[in-house]
C-alpha positions as CSV (number, residue, x, y, z in Angstrom):
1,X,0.0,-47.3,-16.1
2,X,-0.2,-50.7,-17.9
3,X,-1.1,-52.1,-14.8
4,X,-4.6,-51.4,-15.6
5,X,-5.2,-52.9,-19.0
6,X,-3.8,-56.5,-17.4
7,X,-6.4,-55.9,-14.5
8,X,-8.9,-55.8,-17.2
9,X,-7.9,-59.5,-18.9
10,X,-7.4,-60.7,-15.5
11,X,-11.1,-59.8,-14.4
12,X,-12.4,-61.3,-17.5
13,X,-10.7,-64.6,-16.6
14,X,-7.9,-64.6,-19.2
15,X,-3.7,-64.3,-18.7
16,X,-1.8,-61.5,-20.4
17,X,1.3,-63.5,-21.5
18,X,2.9,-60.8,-23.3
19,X,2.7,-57.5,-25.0
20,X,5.3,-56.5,-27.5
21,X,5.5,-53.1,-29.8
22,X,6.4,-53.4,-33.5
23,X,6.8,-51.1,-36.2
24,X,4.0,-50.8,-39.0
25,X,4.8,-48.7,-41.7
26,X,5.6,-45.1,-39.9
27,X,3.4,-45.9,-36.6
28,X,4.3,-48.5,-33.8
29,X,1.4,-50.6,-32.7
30,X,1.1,-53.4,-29.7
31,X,0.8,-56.3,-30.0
32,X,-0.9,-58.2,-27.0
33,X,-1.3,-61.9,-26.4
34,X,-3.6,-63.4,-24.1
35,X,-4.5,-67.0,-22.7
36,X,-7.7,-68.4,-21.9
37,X,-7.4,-71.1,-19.6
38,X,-10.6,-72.4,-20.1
39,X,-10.2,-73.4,-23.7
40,X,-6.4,-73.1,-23.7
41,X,-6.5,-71.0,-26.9
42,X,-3.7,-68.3,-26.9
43,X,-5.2,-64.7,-28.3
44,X,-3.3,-62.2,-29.9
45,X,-4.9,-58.6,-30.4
46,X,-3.1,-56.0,-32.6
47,X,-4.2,-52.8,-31.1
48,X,-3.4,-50.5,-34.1
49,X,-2.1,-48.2,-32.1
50,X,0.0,-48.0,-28.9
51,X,-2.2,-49.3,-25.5
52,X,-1.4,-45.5,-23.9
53,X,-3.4,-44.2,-26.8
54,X,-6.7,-46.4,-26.5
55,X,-8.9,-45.8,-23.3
56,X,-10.0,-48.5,-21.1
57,X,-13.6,-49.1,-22.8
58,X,-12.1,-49.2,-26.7
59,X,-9.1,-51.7,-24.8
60,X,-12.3,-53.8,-23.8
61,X,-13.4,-53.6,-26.9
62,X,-10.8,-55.0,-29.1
63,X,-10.2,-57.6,-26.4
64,X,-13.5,-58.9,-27.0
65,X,-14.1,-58.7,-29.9
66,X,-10.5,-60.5,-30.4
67,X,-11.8,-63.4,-28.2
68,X,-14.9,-63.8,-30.4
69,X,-13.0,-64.6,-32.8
70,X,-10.9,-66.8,-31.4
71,X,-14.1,-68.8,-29.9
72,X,-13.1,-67.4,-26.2
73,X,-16.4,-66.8,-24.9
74,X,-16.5,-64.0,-21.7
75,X,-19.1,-64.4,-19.3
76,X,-21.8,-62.1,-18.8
77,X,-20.9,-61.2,-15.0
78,X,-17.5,-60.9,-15.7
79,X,-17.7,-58.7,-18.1
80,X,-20.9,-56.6,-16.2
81,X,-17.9,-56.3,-13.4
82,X,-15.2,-54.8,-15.7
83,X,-17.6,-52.4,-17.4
84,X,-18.5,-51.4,-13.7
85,X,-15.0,-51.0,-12.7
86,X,-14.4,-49.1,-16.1
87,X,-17.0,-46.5,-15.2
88,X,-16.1,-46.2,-11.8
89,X,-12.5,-45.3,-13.4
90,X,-13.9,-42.4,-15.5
């Protein structure tokens, strides 16, 4: 099942390194961390939540917006191709 959210960084050109749950006040959340090889910056995403609870599009979401911040820019094709895959998926 988590197969699929790692397909998703790996299509937008980034390494999952690790994905960890932790405890926040009465909920657990994961925590993911991603490379970009590109700029070598390591990215680390707190879902909020656990990944089984997030679909793939609001998954693509946070990992974007993540990499934003992190000044990891995705290309426009890359993404265009997970979207594509996303909706083939639904």
């Amino acid at each position: 099942m988590h197969t699929k959210y790692k397909t998703i960084v790996e299509m937008l050109g980034l390494k999952q390194l690790d994905v960890y749950r932790v405890r926040e006040g009465s909920r657990d959340v994961d925590i993911v961390r991603l490379y970009d090889p590109a700029t070598r910056k390591i990215i680390v995403i707190n879902l909020g939540s656990v990944r089984e609870s997030i679909s793939l599009e609001d998954y693509l979401a946070k990992v974007l917006e993540a990499s934003s911040k992190h000044g990891v820019r995705i290309s426009d094709k890359k993404l265009q191709t997970v979207r594509e895959s996303i909706a083939k998926k639904s």
